[in-house]
N, C-alpha and C positions, 0 to 999 in steps of 0.2 A: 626950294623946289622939291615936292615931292616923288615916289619912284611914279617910274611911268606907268601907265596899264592901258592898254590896249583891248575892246572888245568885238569880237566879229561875230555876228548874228546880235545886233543888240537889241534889234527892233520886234526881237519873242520876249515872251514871259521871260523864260532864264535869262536871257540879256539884259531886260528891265531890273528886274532884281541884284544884278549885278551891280547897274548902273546905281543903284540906290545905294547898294551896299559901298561900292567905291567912294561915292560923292562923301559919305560918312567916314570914310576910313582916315585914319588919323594920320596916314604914312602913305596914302595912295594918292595919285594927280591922273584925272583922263586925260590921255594924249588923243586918240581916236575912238571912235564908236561907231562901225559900220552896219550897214544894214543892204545888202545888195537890191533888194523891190523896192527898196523905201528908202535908196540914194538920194539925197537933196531933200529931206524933210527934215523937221526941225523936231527936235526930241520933245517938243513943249503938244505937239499935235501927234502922238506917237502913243509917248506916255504922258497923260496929262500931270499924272502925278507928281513926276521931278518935275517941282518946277525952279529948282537952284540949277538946272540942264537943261530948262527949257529953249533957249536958243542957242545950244550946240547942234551944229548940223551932222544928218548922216553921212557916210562917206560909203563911195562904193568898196567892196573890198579887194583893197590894191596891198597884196604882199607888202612892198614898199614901204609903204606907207606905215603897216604893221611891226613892220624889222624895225623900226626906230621906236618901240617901246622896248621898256626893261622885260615887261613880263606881259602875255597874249593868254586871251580867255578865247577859247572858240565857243562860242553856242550855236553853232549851227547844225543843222537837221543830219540825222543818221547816214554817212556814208559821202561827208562834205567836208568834214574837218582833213584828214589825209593830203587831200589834194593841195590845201591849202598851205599845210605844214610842212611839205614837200619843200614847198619856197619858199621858205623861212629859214636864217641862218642856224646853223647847229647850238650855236652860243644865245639864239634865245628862247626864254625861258616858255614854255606854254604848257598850260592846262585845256585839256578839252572836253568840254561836259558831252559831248555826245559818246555814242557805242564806238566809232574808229579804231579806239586803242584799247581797249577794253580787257578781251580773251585771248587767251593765251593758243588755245586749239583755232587752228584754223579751221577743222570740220565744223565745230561748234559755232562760229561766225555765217560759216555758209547754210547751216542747218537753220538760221533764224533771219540772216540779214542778205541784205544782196550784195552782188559785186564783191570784190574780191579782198581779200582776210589784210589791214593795212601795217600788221605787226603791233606788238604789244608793247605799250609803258606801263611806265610806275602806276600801281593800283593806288588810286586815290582815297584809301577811306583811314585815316589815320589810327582810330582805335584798334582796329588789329591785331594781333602781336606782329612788334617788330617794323610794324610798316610806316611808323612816323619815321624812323631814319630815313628808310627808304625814300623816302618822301620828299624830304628836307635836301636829299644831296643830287635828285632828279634835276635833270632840266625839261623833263617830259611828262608830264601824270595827266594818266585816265581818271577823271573824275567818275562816281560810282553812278549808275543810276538810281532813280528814286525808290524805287521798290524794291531794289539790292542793298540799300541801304537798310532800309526799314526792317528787311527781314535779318539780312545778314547779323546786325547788333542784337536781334532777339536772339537769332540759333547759334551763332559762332560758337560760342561760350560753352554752350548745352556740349557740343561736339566736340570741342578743346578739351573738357572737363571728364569726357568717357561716361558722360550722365545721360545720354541719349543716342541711339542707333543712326548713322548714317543714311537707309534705307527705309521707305516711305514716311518722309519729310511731307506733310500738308502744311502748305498755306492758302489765306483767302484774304484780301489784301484790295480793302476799297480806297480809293483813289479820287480828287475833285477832277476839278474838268480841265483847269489847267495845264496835270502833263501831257494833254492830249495835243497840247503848243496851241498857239493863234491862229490858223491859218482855219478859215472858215467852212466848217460842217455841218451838215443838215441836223446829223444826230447832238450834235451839242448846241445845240438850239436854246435858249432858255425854255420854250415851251415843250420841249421834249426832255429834258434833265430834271424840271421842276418835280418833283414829288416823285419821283422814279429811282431806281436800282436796276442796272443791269449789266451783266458779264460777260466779258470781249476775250478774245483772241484763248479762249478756255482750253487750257490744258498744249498751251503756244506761245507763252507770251515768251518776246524776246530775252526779259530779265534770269531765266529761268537758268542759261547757262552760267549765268555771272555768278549768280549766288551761289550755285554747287562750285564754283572757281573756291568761290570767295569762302565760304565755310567748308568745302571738302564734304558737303553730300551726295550720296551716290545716288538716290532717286526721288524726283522732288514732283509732287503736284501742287501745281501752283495756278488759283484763281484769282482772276484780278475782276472789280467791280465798280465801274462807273456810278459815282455819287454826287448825289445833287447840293454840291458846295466848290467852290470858286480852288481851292488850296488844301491842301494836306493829304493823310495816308493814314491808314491805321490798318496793320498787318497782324493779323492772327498766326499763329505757327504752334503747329504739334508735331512733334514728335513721342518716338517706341518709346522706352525708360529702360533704361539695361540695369538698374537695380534702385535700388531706395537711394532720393534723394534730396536735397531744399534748393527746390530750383532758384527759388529767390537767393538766398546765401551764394550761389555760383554766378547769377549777374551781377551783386555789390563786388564779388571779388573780383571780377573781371574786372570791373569801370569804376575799382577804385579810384580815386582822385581824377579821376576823367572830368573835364570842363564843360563838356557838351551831354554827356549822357547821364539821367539820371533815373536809378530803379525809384519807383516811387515806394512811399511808406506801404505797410499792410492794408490789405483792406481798398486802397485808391489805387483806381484801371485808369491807362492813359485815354486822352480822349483829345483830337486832333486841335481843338480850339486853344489849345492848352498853349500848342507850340507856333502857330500862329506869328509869321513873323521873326521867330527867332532860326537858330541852328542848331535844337536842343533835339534831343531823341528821348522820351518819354518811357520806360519799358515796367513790366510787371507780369511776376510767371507766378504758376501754381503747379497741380497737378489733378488731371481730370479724375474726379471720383467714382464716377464709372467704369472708365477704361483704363486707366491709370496713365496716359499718354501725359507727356509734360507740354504744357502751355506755356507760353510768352508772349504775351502782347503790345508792341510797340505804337508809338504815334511819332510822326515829323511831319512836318511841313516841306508838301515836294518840293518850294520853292526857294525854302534854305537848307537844314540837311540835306533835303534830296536832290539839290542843283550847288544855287548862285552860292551860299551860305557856306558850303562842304568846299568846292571850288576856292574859296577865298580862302577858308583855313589851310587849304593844301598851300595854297602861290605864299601865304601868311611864313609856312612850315619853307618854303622852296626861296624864298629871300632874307632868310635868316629874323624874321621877326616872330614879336610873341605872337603864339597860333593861335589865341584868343581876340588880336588887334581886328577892332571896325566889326565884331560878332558880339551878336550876344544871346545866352539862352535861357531868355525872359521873352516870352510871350507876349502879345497884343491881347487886350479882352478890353467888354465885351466882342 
């Protein structure tokens, strides 16, 4: 018998992803998979895709029922995990990919999110410094969001390293249609996404406290742009230059022997298709010949780095197994 895992919101994108990624996993056994609108459906009319889950049913989401896994994935919508984890015994283990636990500032929660600030866990994004321990000896981790993640592994480094100024941080950071979750919109229409670009919540988006959490910038503009493809991210990021430097040389040494992140060779820019499937983070800097601002350009796929994929390497790091088991960061192509 495998550990148990438990997922609540299964029946979103990030929950499906999940479920894929578990059914794979070499050390993982589903015990439940809830879906509270889509109690009593069958995972095979859900997502067609699992079809080795296709007639596991949904269950509604009963605490209970959840306590009796080893380890609990929450995917559910911003400002629903809390309640949930509330009633969940101290002894088990959960990760929660939404924002719940995320920030550390309660202003900063109430400045993007509603309802009230539900206290902070373990920051989920292992490359870091220092935060895989952290990670490993949690029985609670916020999973990153997707475009914290994406940007955060491009600039951390730049800002660890005294290579780039804290203060106006730009990013622009397109996105498919998937983190925008399942739940039916007029704007994400196929006839309205097809062949189109367009920028939401401008100079607002909710990610924007996380990543100043996460990398220690002090002021960050940050646009996010809606792209006409199903999956992934690719995050542009400039920052000042506080003196000469090889931006590249400063990402290889950061993510040295990192499993998941890889600077690519000279010359090659990441490009979303790339990661596709995997839980790889793609990155490549330069510096602007113009203005001298240093560049980094990252690519993931929101729906492994930036969710299900990230999630698992943390519970991976949080049950003592290798952080690499049931991932991998080899892309799908075409």
């Amino acid at each position: 018998m495998g550990i148990r895992i438990a997922v609540a919101g299964a029946s979103g994108y990030a929950g499906g992803e999940l479920l894929r990624l578990i059914d794979g996993h070499p050390h993982f056994e589903l015990a439940v998979a809830t879906g509270q609108s889509q109690a009593g459906a069958r995972l095979g009319a859900v997502h067609p895709h699992l079809t080795t889950l296709a007639d596991h049913v949904l269950a509604p989401t009963d605490p209970a029922a959840l306590a009796e896994a080893d380890l609990v994935f929450l995917a559910l919508p911003h400002g629903e995990s809390a309640a949930v984890a509330a009633q969940l015994p101290a002894q088990t283990k959960l990760v929660d990919l939404g924002a719940d636990h995320r920030l550390v500032d309660a202003d900063a929660w109430s400045g993007y999110y509603p309802g009230a600030h539900a206290g902070t866990w373990t920051y989920g994004l292992p490359e870091l410094p220092g935060q895989r321990a952290k990670i490993a000896e949690s029985t609670r981790t916020a999973a990153t969001g997707c475009y914290a993640v994406a940007t955060t592994l491009a600039l951390a480094p730049l800002l660890a390293a005294g290579i780039a100024s804290p203060d106006d941080v730009v990013v622009v950071a397109a996105s498919g249609t998937s983190g925008a979750g399942k739940s039916p919109k007029a704007n994400l229409l196929g006839s309205e996404v097809m062949g189109d670009l367009s920028p939401y919540k401008v100079g607002a988006h909710q990610h924007t406290p996380e990543i100043k959490q996460a990398t220690g910038a002090r002021t960050l503009s940050f646009t996010p742009v809606l792209a006409p493809m199903p999956r992934g991210i690719l995050s542009t990021v400039t920052a000042v230059a506080t003196g000469a430097a090889d931006v590249r040389q400063v990402l290889l040494d950061a993510y040295a022997g990192e499993h998941f992140v890889r600077v690519l060779p000279e010359g090659l820019w990441p490009h979303t298709a790339a990661t596709f499937g995997s839980n790889a983070c793609h990155l490549q800097g330069t510096v602007d010949r113009d203005s001298g601002r240093l560049i980094v350009t990252s690519a993931i796929d929101n729906l492994g780095k930036g969710a299900a994929g990230q999630a698992v390497q943390c519970a991976n790091l949080m049950l003592g197994l290798p952080e690499t088991a049931g991932l991998t960061a080899n892309g799908v192509a075409p």
